[in-house]
C-alpha positions as a printed Julia matrix, in Angstrom:
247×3 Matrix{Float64}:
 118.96   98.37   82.43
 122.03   96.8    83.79
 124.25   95.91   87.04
 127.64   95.06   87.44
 128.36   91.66   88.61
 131.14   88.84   88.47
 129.55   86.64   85.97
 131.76   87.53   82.95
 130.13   85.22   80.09
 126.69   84.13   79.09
 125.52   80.83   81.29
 123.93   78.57   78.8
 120.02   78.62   79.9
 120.56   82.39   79.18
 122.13   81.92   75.65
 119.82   79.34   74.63
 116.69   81.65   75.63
 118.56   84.42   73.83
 119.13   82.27   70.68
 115.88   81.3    70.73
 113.83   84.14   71.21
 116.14   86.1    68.17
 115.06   82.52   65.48
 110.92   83.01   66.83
 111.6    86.35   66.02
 112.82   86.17   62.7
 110.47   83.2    62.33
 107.41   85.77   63.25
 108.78   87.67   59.93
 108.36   85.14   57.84
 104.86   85.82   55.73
 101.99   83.07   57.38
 101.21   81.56   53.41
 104.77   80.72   53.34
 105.22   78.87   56.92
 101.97   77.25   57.21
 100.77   78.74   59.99
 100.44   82.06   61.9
 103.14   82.48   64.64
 101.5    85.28   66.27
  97.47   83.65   66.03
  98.44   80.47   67.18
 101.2    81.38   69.93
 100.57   84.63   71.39
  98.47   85.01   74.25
  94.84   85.68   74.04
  91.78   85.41   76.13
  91.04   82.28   77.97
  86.98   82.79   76.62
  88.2    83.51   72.86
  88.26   80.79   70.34
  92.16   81.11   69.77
  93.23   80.54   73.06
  95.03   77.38   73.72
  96.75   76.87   77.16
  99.84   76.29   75.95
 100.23   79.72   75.18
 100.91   80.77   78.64
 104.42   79.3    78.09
 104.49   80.34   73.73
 103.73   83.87   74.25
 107.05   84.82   76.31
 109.03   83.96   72.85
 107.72   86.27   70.86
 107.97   90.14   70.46
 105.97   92.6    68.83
 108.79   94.58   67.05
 113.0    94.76   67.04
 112.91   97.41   69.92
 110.85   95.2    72.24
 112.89   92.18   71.57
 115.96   93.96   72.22
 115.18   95.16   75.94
 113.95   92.5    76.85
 117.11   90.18   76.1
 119.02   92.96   77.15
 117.32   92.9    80.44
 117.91   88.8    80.24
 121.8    89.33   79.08
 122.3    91.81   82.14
 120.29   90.09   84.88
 119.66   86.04   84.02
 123.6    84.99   84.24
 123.93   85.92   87.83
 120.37   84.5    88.97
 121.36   81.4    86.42
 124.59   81.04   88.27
 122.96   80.96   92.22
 119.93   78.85   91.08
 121.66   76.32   88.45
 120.33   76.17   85.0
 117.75   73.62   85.77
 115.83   75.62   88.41
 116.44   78.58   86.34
 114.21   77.83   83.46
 111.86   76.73   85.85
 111.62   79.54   87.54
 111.91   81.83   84.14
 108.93   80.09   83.07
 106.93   79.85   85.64
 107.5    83.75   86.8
 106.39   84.12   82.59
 102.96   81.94   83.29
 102.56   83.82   86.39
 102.67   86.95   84.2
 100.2    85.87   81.61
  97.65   84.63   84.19
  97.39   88.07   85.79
  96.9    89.6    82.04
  94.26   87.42   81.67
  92.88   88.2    85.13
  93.0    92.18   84.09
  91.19   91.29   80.45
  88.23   90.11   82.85
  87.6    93.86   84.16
  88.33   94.92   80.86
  85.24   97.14   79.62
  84.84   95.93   76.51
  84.9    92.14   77.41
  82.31   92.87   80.14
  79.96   94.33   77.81
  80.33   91.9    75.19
  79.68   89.16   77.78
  76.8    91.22   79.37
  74.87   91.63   75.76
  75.88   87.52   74.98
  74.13   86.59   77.98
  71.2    89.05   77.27
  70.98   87.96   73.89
  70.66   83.74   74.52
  68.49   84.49   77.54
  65.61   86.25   75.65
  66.68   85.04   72.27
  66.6    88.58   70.87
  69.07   89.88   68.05
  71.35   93.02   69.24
  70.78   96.36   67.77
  74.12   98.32   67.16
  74.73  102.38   66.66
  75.3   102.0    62.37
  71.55  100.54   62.09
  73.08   96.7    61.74
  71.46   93.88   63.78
  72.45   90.47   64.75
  70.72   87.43   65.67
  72.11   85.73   69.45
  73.73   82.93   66.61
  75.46   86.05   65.12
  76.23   87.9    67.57
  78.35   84.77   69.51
  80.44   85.01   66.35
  81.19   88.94   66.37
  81.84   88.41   70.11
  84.7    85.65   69.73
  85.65   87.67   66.96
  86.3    90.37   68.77
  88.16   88.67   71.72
  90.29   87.04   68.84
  91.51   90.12   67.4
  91.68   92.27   69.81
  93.05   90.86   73.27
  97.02   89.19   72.87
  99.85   89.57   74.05
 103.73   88.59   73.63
 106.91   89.36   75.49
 109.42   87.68   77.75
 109.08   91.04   80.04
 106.44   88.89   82.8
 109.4    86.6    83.02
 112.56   88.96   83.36
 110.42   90.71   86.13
 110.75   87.59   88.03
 114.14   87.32   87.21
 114.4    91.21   88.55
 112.74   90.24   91.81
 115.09   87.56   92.5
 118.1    90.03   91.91
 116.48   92.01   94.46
 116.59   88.89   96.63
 119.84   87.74   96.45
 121.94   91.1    95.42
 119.94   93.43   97.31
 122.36   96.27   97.3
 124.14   95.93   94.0
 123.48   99.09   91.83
 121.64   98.86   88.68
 120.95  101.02   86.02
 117.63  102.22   84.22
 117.6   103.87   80.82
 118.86  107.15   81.15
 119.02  107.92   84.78
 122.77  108.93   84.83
 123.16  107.54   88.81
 123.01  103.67   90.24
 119.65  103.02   91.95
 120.36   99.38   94.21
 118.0    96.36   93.52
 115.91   96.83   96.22
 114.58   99.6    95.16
 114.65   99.6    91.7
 112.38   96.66   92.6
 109.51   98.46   94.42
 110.05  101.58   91.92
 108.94   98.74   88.69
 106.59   97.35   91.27
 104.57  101.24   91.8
 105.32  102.33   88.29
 103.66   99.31   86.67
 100.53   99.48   89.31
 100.06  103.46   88.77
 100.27  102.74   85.03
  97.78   99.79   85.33
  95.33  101.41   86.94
  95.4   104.82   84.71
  96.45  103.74   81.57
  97.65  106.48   79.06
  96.36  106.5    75.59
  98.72  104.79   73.27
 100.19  103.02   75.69
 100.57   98.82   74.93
 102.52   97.73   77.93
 101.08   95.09   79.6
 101.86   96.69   83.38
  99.61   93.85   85.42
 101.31   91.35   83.77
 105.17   92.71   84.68
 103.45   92.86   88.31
 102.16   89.34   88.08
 105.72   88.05   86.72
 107.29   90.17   89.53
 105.0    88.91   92.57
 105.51   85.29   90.72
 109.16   85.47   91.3
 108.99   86.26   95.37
 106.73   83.75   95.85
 108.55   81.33   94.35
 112.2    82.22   96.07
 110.15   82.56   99.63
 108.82   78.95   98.55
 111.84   77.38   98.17
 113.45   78.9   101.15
 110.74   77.88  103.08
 110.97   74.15  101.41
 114.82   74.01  101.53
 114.47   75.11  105.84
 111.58   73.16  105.92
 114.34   69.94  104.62
């Protein structure tokens, strides 16, 4: 995904986030025994309730990417887009904003693991469980005491909710290019014609809310969370507008 635009080489908040996400990357590859520590455990994103979720990985989790092809949209999307948003804001309001649009996308992925089914019921039989102070029967026969089955529930939230990406934060960056370049064309995978900002921006904005809300088997994009970067990003810009009149 591309547009043309006047900003011929890389500003230097956009090569620095580019460097930097490529070394966490090739960091992530490096086997856990050997650094110390595990890049993806400690840093990725997981559920506020699980035991492995720090709240500094609201910020950590937009540096790292699940595999090459991930990485390499997303700084594609950063390499095409940031330089001219980089260029009107200035690079310290930039990362700012980048950031802030990427907390802004975590938050509403943890908002959306709240309705998730499995994290209801797990709280729902937790609660059950220290209430009465009765162990939980499950389907294979096994049973676990309310002690027990606290662990398996954590457990559970640990392993299976995370997530990583810099995409909440380059659909803020999208939203302001629908702000400020309303009408320049862009370009989307392999649709062969332009399609301008502005609506590129409210075709994301449906695509990732339809996908949300009937998810397809197989299918590990984190859509509320693009939507949370992307609403992020206009309410910042309208924000400072508002300030800067305000001034």
């Amino acid at each position: 995904m591309s547009f043309q635009n006047n900003i011929s080489l890389l500003t230097p908040v956009v090569k620095h986030l580019i460097i930097i996400n490529v070394l966490i990357m090739l960091l992530s590859a490096t086997p856990s025994d050997i650094l110390g520590i595990d890049i993806q455990n400690t840093f990725a994103l997981h559920y506020w309730k699980a035991s492995n979720f720090y709240p500094f990985q609201l910020i950590t989790h937009q540096f790292l990417h699940a595999n090459l092809a991930h990485i390499f949209f997303n700084m594609f999307m950063l390499f095409s887009f940031g330089p001219a948003i980089e260029y009107r804001m200035g690079p310290v309001k930039f990362i700012g904003f980048y950031l802030l649009c990427g907390i802004g996308a975590g938050m509403a992925e943890e908002l959306t693991w709240n309705f998730d089914s499995v994290i209801q019921e797990l709280n729902r039989l937790a609660d059950v469980t220290c209430q009465t102070g009765q162990s939980i029967s499950f389907p294979d026969g096994s049973v676990k005491t309310p002690s027990e089955f606290i662990e398996f529930k954590d457990m559970v939230f640990c392993r299976r909710f995370a997530a990583v990406g810099a995409s909440g934060a380059l659909m803020g960056v999208f939203a302001a290019t629908a702000l400020f370049y309303p009408n320049v064309n862009t370009y989307f995978l392999f649709i062969p014609f332009p399609i301008k900002a502005k609506y590129m921006v409210v075709i994301f904005f449906l695509l990732d809310m339809g996908l949300g809300f009937n998810s397809v088997e197989g299918d590990t994009v984190a859509h509320f969370a693009h939507v949370g970067g992307l609403i992020m990003g206009f309410l910042l810009i309208f924000l400072w507008r508002f300030t800067h009149r305000s001034n």
